[in-house]
N, C-alpha and C positions, 0 to 999 in steps of 0.2 A: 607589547603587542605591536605587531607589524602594522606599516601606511597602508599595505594591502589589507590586510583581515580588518583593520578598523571602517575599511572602506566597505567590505563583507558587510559587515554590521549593519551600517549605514543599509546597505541595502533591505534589511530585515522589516525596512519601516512600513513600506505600502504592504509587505505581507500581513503584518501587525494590523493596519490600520482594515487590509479586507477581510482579516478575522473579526474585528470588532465591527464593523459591519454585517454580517451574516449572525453574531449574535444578536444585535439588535434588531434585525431584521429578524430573528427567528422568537426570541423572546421578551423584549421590549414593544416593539411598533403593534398599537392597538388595530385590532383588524375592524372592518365596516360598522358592527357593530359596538365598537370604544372597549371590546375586551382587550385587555393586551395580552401578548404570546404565553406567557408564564405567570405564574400566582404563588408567592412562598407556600402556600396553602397545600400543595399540591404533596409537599413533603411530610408535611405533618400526615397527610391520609394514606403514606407508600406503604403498605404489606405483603410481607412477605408469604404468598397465599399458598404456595406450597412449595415449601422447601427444601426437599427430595431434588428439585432443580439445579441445585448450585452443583449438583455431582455431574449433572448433564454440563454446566456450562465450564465446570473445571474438564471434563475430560474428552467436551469437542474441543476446547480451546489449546490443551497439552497436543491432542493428535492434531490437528489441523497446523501449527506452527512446528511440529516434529517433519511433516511431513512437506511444507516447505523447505525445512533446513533439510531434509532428505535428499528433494531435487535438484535441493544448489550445490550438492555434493554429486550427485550423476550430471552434474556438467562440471565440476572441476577434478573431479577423479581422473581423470588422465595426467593432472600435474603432478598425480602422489601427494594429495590432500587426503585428510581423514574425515571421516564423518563427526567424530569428536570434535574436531579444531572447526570444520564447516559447522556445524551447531552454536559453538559458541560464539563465534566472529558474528553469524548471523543476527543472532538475538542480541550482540551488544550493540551490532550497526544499527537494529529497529528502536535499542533504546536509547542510544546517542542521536539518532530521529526525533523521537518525541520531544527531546531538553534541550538539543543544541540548533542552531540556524542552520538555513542552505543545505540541506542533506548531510549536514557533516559525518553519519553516520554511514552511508553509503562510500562517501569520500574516504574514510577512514575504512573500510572494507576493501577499498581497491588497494589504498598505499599504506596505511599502518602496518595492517595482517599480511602482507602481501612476501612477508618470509616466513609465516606460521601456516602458511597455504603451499605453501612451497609453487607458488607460479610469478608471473611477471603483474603488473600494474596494468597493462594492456588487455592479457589474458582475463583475468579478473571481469575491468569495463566489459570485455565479451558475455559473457557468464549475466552479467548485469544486465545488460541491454535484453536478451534473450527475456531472464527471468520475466522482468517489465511487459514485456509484448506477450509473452504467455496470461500473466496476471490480469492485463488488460482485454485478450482475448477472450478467458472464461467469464470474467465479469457482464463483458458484453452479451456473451450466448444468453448467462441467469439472466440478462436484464431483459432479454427477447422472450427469451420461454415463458416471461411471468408479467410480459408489458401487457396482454391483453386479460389481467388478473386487477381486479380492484376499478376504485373507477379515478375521473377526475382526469386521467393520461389523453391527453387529445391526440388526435389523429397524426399532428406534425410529429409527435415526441414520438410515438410509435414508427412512424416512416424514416425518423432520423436511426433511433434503436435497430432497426434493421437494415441498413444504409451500412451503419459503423459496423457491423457484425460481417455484411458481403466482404466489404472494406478489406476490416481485421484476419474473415478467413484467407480471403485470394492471397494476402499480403503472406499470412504464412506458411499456405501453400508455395508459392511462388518461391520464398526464400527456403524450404524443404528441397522444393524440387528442382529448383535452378538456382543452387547454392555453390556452383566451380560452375557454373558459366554465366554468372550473372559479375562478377567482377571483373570485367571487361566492359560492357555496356553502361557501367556504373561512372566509373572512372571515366569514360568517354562523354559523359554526359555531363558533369561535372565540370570539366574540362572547357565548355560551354560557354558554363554558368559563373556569378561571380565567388573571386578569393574568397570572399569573409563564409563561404560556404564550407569550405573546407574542412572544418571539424566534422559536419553533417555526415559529409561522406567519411571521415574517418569513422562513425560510430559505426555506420553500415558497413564498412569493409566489416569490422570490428563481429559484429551481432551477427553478417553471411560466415565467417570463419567461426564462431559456434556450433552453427547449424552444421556446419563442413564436419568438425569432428566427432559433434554427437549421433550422427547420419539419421537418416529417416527414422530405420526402428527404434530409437532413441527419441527421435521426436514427438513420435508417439505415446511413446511411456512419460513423457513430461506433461503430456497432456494430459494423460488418463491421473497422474498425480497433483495436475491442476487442478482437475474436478473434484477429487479428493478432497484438496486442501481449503477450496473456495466451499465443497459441501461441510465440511466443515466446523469455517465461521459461519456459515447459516444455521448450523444445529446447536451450536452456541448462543447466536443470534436465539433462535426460536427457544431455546433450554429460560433462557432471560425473559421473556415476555410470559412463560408459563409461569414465573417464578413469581412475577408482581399480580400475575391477573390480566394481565394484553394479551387482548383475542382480535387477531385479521384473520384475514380468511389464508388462503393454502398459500399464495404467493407473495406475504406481507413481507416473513422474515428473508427470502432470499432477493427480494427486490429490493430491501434495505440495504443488505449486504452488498449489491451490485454498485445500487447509486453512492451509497457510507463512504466506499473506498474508491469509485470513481470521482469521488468528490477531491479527493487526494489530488487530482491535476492542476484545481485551483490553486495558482499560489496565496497562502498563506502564512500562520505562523508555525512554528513546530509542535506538532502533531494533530495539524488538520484542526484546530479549533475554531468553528464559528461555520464553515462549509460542511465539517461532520454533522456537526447536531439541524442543521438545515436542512439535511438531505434526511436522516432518520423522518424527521419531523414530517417534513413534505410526505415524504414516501406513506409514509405509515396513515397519518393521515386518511388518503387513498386507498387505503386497505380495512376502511373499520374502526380507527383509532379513534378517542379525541384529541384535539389541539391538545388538551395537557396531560394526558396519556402520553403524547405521541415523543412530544415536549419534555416531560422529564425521563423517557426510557432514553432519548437521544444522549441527556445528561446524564444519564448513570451507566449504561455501554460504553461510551465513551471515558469514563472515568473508570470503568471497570479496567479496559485496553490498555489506556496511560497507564493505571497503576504497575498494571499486574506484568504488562511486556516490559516496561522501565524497570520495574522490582528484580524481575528474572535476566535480566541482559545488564542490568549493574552491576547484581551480585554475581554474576561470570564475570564480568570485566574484573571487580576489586581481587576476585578468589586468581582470578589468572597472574595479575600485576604483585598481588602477594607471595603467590608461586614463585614466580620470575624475580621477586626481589628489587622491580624496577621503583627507583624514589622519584620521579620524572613526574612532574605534576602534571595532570591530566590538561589544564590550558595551554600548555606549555606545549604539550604534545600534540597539541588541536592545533596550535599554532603555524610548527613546522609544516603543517601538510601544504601541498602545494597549491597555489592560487584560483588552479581549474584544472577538469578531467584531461584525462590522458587525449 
């Protein structure tokens, strides 16, 4: 292993140490009363209260991640990518997320796949960056639509929710509609400001030429697929909570879903543990739950997600690398990748 990637490593440690904080914080630290957050108890009493469920949560969960991998295919289909190869790249990059540090899975998306894609390393980040500010985008709407649903949400949280939402739309309006004349003022701006900037604006030349090739009607269709894809994991989310017996009221499971995977910005360790089950928790909560309702649905959606997207994107990866006949040991291969994004 490289002086670089070991230093990678190193870096993993404050994420580690603020996932084990947010565990603690979510299921250790007794609240005012000396309950603390969780109670092995809680498991012995889980039932499965009706079962007919799991069909729901297997088959939001297959179309909501189909249809993902769909989108990331209506932005790389200009390079002559397939929606087969865009499929499986996608699902192994989310479960080389979950197991490996740093995003390597995303990393591994731009420069592993990046001749099974048939586009450049650059291109790719482009496609990437997009994806990210769509996903962040509809998060933010569900989290608007359903902030004034449940209680305990103060007034700041609400005023911020719809802050990032103006924010988030102008922002994509703006890079829709002033996508070929907005990279002149960019650059000029920049230009300004200091060097160590410079990747910043590489990202955004990068994410405006996205939007350049997929043009407005295009943009529109990713959105309507956003919505899709984020409705989703909430009828997953909601298929889950009918399955054990968790009743919120109408905006429990897609307010989960909003905060669950906006929680993802926290750095952490790989695959969001300790700021996932915090944010269910919190969330649900606020919606009708108790603390160990809320508490151990966090811990089993969550462990649902690791299993079943690592299950699914490993076994494409091994089936692919078996195909291909490659003996290249998968460290090995993690290794070569290069130090930082394009």
């Amino acid at each position: 292993m490289t002086r670089e990637r070991r230093l990678g490593l190193l870096k993993m440690l404050p994420g580690l140490l603020i996932s084990a904080f947010f565990l603690w914080f979510t299921y250790v630290r007794r609240n005012a009363a000396g309950v603390r957050g969780f109670n092995p108890d809680d498991f012995r009493g889980l039932r499965l209260v009706a079962p007919v469920w799991i069909v729901g949560m297997v088959a939001a969960g297959c179309l909501g991640y189909f249809v993902r991998s769909y989108r990331w295919w209506r932005m790389m289909r200009s390079s002559g990518s397939r929606l087969r190869t865009c499929f499986r790249v996608f699902m192994t990059s989310l479960a080389a997320n979950n197991i490996l540090p740093l995003r390597i899975g995303d990393v591994m998306r731009i420069f592993t796949y990046a001749d099974d894609l048939h586009a450049s390393p650059s291109f790719i980040m482009s496609t990437l960056l997009l994806e990210k500010l769509l996903d962040i985008f509809t998060l933010v709407l569900m989290l608007v639509v359903t902030i004034h649903t449940g209680s305990g949400v103060s007034a700041h949280t609400r005023v911020l929710a719809k802050v990032l939402l103006v924010v988030s739309t102008g922002g994509l309006i703006l890079m829709v509609a002033g996508a070929r004349v907005l990279v002149g003022p960019i650059q000029a701006m920049f230009r300004r400001l200091p060097a160590k900037l410079g990747k910043l604006e590489h990202w955004l030349l990068l994410a405006l030429e996205a939007v350049r090739n997929i043009g407005i009607l295009g943009m529109v269709w990713l959105f309507v697929l956003s919505l899709v894809a984020w409705g989703c994991e909430g009828l997953m989310y909601l298929s889950a909570m009918r399955l054990i017996g968790l009743v919120t009221d109408w905006g429990g499971p897609w307010q989960t879903v909003a905060v669950a995977n906006l929680s993802f910005l926290i750095p952490s360790s790989p695959g969001g543990i300790g700021p996932f089950e915090w944010a269910c928790k919190s969330t649900l909560v606020n919606h009708g739950a108790t603390a160990s309702e809320a508490g151990l649905f966090g811990l089993l959606i969550h462990l649902w997600l690791l299993v079943v997207i690592t299950g699914v994107g490993g076994g494409m990866f091994f089936v692919h690398r078996i195909r291909r006949a490659r003996r290249e040991p998968l460290l090995d291969e993690v290794d070569a990748l290069p130090a930082e994004l394009p």
